[in-house]
N, C-alpha and C positions, 0 to 999 in steps of 0.2 A: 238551673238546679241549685244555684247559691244563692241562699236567700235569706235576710235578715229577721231576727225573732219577733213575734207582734210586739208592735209599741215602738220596733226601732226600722229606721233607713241604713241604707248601705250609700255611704259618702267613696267614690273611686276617681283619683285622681291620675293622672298619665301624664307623665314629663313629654314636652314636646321635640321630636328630633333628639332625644338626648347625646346619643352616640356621633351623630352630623355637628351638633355643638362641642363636644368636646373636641374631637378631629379638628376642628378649625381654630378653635382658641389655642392648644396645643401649637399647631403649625403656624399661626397666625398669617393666613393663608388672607389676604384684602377681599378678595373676591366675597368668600364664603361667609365673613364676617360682615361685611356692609352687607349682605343682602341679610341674616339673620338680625340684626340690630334694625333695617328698615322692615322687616315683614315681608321680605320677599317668598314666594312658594318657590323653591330653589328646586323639588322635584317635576315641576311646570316648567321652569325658567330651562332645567338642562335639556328637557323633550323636546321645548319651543326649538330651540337653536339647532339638535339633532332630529329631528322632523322639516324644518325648516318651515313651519306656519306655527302660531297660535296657539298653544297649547294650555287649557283651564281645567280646573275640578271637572268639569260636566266629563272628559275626555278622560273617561275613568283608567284605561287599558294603557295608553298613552304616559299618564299620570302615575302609573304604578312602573312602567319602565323605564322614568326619571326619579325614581324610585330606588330602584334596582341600581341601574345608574351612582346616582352618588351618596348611596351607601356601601353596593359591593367595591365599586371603585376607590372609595377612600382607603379601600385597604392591599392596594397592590394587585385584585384580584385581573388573570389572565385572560387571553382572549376566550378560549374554549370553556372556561366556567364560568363567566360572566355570561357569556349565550345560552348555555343551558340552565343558569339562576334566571333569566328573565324567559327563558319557555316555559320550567315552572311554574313561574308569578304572572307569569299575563298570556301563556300560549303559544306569542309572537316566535317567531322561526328566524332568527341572526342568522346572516351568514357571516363567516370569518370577518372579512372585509369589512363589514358592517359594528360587528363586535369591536374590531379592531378601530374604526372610526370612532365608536363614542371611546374608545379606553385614552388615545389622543386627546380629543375634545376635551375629557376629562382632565388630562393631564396638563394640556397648554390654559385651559382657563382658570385651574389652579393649583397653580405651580410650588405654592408656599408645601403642600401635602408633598410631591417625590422630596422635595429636599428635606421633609421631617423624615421619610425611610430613610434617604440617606445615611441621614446622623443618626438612626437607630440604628442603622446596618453596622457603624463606626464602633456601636456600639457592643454588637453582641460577642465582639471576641472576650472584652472585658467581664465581661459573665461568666466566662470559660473557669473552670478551677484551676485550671494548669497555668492560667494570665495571671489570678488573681495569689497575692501575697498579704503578709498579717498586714503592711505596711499601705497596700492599696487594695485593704479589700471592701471598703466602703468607700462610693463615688456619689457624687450632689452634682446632677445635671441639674442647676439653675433654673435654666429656662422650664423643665420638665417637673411636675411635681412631684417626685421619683428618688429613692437609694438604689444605686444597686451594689452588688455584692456575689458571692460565689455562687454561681448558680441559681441565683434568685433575684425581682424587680422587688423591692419595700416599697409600698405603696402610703400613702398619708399616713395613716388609720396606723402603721403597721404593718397589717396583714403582707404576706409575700406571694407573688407570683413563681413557684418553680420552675426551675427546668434542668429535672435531674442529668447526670450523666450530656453534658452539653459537649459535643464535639465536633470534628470537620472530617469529614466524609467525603469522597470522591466518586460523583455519580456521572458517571458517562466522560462528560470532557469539563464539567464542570467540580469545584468544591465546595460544598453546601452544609452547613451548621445544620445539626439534629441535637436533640434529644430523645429522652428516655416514657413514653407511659404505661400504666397498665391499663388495656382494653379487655374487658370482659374476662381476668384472668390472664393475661395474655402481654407480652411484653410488646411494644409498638412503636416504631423509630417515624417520630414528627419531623419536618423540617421548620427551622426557624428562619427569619428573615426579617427585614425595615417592616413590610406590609402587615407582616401577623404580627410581628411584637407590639407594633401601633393598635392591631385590634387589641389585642388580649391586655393590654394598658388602659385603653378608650373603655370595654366594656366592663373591667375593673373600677374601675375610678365612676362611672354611673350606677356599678354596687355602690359602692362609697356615698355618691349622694340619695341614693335610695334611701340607705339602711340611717344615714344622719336626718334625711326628712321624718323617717320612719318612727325613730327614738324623741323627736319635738313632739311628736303626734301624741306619745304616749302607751298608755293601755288599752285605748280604744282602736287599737292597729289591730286588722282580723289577718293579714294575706299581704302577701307581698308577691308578683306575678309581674319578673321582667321589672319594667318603670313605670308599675305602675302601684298604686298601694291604695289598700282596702280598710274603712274607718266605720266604725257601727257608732250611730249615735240617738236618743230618742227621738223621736216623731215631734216636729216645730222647733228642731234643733238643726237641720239641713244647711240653712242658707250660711250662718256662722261657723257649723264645722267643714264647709266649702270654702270659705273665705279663707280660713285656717289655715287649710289643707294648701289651699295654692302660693298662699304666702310664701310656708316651711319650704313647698316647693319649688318657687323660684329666688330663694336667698342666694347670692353667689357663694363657691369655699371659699377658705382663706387660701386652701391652694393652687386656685386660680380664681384672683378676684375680678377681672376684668370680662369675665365671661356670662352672657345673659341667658340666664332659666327662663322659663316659662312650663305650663300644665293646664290641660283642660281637664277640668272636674263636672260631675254630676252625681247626682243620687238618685236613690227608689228602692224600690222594695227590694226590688235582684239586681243582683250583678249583669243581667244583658240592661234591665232598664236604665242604671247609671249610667248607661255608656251610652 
């Protein structure tokens, strides 16, 4: 249904793994980073070893549950939602024990990742408003490209991550950091934690290089969808606003330069034929 006016192609380019590349630069996790720097297919690479045979593209079902895998996994995710994100996505029926198998696996092959929640765990008291004072209320976690502050992460750009009303709460036998949102009208108490704050950073900061690919591009940007972004440009102008396009998009930031982009692009007349 999305289709470019006669005369012009639709150029769409799609960051590769974006969010798996951040997670790992961030943590600087060996594993995840030598296999992204050599081309490893790390959603094959995790199925191979929890499968325990061979695992390639052709083994599509397979492929999408090493998928599931170290993506949901990068972020803390538990045994019972990890089993029913990969029933979801491929069908397959975990059992516990099973679920509980790859979240290990997970965890012992890359270890750089629990010790980045860690120190985001260290971190979220300091986000508290009752921690934070005029004198400490701006912190520069070095390693992280990150301010934070009362109630809020500052991100490169600026822009901040909220989290109104941030407290500790006592649920069952445990004590658990919440905040505040509104859902549908409706007030709504989130849990915070090392694993979500790692996402809601990760999926942050891949805005951030979206919308900076996005602004190189210009005024020929139609769409912006996830990591992926949308370029109109005339008919026998394709292969150079491809070139373009992949370039912007695998420039490293400045605030993390050490970390390798990549994007597969194509054009055509729609939006299904670019891809």
């Amino acid at each position: 249904a999305v289709e470019a006016p006669q005369g012009y192609s639709l150029v769409v380019g799609d960051f590769s793994n974006i969010e798996l590349r951040i997670v790992a630069y961030l943590s600087k996790d060996p594993g995840l980073v030598q296999a992204i720097e050599s081309g490893v297919d790390l959603y094959c690479d995790f199925a191979s070893v929890f499968y325990g045979r061979k695992i390639t593209k052709a083994a599509a079902k397979e492929r999408r549950f090493g998928k599931c895998a170290i993506l949901g996994l990068g972020y803390g995710m538990g045994a019972t939602k990890f089993a029913k994100t990969v029933r979801l996505q491929t069908g397959e029926t975990l059992t516990e024990e099973q679920a509980r198998k790859a979240i290990d696996l997970y965890r012992t092959r890359y270890g750089g990742v629990p010790r980045l929640w860690e120190k985001l765990d260290s971190m979220i008291p300091h986000l508290s408003a009752s921690w934070s004072s005029e004198a400490t209320k701006y912190l520069n976690y070095k390693e992280l490209p990150i301010t934070i502050g009362s109630e809020f992460v500052s991100l490169p750009s600026g822009l901040k991550l909220r989290y109104p009303n941030l407290r500790q709460v006592k649920e069952e036998r445990r004590v658990e950091w919440v905040y505040d949102v509104y859902n549908k009208r409706n007030l709504e108490q989130r849990k915070l934690y090392g694993g979500k704050l790692l996402e809601n950073i990760s999926q942050a900061l891949a805005g951030e290089l979206c919308k900076t690919a996005m602004l190189e591009m210009g005024d020929n940007v139609t769409g912006l969808v996830h990591d992926e972004i949308h370029v109109l440009c005339r008919r026998g102008l394709e292969q150079v606003t491809a070139q373009k396009l992949k370039r912007v998009m695998s420039v490293s930031p400045s605030w993390l330069p050490t970390m390798k982009l990549d994007a597969e692009v194509g054009w055509g007349r729609s939006w299904a034929s670019a891809k």
